[in-house]
C-alpha positions in Angstrom: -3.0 -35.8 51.4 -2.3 -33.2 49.1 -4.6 -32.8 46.2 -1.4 -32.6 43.3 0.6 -35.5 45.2 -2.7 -37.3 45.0 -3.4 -36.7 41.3 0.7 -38.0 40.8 -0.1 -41.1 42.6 -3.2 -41.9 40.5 -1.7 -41.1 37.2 1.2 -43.5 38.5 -1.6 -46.0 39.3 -2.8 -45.6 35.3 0.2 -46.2 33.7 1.2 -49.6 35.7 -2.8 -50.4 35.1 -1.4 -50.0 31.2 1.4 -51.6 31.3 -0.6 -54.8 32.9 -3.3 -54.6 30.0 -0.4 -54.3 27.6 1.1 -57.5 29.0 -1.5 -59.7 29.5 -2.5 -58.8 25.8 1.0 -60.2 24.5 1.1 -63.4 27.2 -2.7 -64.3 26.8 -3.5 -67.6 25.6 -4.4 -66.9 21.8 -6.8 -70.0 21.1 -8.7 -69.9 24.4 -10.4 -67.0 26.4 -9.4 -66.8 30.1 -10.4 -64.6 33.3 -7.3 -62.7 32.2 -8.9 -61.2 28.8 -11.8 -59.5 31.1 -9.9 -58.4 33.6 -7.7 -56.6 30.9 -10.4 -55.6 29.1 -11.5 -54.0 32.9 -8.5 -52.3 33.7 -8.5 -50.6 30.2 -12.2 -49.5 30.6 -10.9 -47.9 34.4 -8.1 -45.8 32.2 -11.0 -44.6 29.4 -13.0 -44.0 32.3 -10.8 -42.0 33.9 -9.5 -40.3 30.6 -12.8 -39.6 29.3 -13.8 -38.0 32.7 -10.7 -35.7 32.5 -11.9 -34.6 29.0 -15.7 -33.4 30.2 -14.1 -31.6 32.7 -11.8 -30.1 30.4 -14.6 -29.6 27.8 -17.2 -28.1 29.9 -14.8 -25.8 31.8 -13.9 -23.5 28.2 -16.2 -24.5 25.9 -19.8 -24.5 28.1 -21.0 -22.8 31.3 -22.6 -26.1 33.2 -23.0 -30.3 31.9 -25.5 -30.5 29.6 -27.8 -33.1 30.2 -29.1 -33.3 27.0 -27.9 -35.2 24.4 -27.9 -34.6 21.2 -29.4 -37.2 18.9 -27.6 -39.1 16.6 -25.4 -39.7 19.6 -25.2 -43.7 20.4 -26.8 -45.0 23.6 -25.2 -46.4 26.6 -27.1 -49.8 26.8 -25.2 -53.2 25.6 -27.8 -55.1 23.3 -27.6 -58.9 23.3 -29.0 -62.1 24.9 -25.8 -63.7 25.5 -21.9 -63.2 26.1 -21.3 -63.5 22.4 -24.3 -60.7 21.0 -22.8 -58.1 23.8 -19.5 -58.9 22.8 -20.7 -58.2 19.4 -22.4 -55.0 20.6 -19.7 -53.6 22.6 -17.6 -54.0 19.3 -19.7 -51.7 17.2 -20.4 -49.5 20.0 -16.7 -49.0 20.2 -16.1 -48.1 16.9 -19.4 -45.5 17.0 -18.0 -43.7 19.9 -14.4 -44.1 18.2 -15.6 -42.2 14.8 -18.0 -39.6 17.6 -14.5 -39.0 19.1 -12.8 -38.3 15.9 -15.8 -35.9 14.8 -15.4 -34.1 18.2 -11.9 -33.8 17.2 -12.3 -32.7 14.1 -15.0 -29.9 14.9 -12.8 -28.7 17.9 -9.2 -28.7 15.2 -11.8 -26.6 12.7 -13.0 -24.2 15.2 -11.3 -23.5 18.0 -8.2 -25.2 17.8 -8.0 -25.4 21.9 -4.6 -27.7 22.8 -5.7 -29.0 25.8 -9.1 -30.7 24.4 -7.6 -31.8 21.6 -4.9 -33.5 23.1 -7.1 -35.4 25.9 -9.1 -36.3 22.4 -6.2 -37.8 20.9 -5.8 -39.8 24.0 -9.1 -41.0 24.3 -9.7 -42.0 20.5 -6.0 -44.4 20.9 -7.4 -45.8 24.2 -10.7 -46.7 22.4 -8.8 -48.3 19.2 -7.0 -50.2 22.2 -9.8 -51.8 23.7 -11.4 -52.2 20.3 -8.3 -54.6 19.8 -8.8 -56.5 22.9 -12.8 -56.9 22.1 -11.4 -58.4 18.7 -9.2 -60.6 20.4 -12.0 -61.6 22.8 -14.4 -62.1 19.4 -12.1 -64.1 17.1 -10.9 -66.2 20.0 -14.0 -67.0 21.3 -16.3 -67.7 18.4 -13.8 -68.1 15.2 -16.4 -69.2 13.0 -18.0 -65.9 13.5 -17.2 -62.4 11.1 -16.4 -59.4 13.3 -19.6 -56.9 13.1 -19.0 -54.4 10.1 -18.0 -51.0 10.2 -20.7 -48.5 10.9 -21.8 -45.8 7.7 -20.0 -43.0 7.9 -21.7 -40.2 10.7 -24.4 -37.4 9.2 -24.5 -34.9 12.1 -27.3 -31.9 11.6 -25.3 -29.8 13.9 -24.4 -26.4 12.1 -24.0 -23.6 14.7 -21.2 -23.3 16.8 -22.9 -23.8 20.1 -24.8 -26.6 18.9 -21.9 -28.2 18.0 -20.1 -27.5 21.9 -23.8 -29.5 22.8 -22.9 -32.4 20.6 -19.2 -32.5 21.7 -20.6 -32.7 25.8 -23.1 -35.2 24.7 -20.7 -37.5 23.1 -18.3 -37.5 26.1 -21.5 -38.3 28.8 -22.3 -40.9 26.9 -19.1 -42.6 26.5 -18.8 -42.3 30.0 -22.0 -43.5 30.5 -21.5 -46.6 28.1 -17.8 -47.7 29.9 -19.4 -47.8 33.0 -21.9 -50.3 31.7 -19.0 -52.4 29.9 -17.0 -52.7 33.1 -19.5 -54.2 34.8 -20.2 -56.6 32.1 -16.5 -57.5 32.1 -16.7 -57.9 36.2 -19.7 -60.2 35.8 -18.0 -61.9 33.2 -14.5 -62.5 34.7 -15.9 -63.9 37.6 -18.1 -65.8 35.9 -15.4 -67.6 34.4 -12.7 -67.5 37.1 -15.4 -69.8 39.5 -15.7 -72.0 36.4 -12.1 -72.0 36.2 -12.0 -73.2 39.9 -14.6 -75.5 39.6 -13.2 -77.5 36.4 -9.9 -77.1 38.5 -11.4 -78.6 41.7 -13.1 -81.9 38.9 -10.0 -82.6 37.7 -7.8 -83.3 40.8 -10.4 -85.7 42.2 
């Protein structure tokens, strides 16, 4: 197949992926959590995923000569904290909004300095998708475990990076580890939707006896 008919066909597979994860947010039971809120919560992480690998490729092709490995610090990590569903829902929530305000300083940096339209379009892209799937974490949370207050917003970010190249470092870092932190949410969600889809079954299979 070719290679631009194939790119079409999975950019038409994204958008109908959206418009799922747009309507199962609106239809979604809003007092009780279901299979379905995972499964969206997947199929948004698959379109960051895919926007965010876009972006390094973008990124590294006119800003840097090769993927650098090394991340800067200050940078969050990719691991999801918690002993149970609830304290990595809780993590994935602030992690969210870290990599949401890392995004917005990449953005920023790249507006300031070299003003390049592609990155900063496929920036703007990824820093709505991530306010997206902070909304369906929320919904998860305050669904979930009402009693509970959302985590707080992080401090505002104090980045040491001053010279230009250091800053096209901290930009590359920032996109690995997003990348490297969605692919550890999805399969939390998978683990989790089926979880709850064979207890789903199983309370399903009680009930008609």
């Amino acid at each position: 197949m070719d290679l631009k008919l194939r790119g079409l066909l999975w950019r038409c597979v994204l958008v109908l992926m959206l418009l799922d994860v747009q309507r199962n947010l609106v239809f979604s039971a809003p007092t009780q959590i279901s299979s379905n809120d995972f499964d969206t919560a997947k199929s948004l992480t698959n379109i960051l995923a895919y926007d965010t690998k876009e972006l390094l490729q973008t990124y590294v092709q006119i800003h840097l000569d090769g993927v650098n490995e090394t991340v800067p610090k200050g940078v969050p990590d990719s691991t999801i904290h918690g002993d149970n569903m609830c304290e990595k829902l809780q993590n994935i929530y602030i992690k969210n909004m870290l990599f949401y305000m890392h995004i917005s300083k990449v953005e920023e940096i790249e507006i300031q300095l070299w003003q390049n339209v592609n990155i900063t379009q496929r920036l703007s892209v990824v820093k709505g998708r991530l306010n997206y799937h902070l909304d369906i974490i929320k919904h998860i949370l305050t669904d979930k475990y009402p009693d509970l207050s959302l985590p707080p917003t992080p401090a505002p970010l104090h980045l040491p990076h001053d010279k230009g190249f250091q800053k096209k470092q901290y930009g590359c870092g920032v996109i690995i580890r997003l990348i490297e932190w969605l692919k550890e949410a999805k399969t939390m969600y998978v683990s989790w939707d089926t979880k709850l889809f064979h207890t789903s079954l199983t309370t399903k299979s009680l009930s008609q006896r």
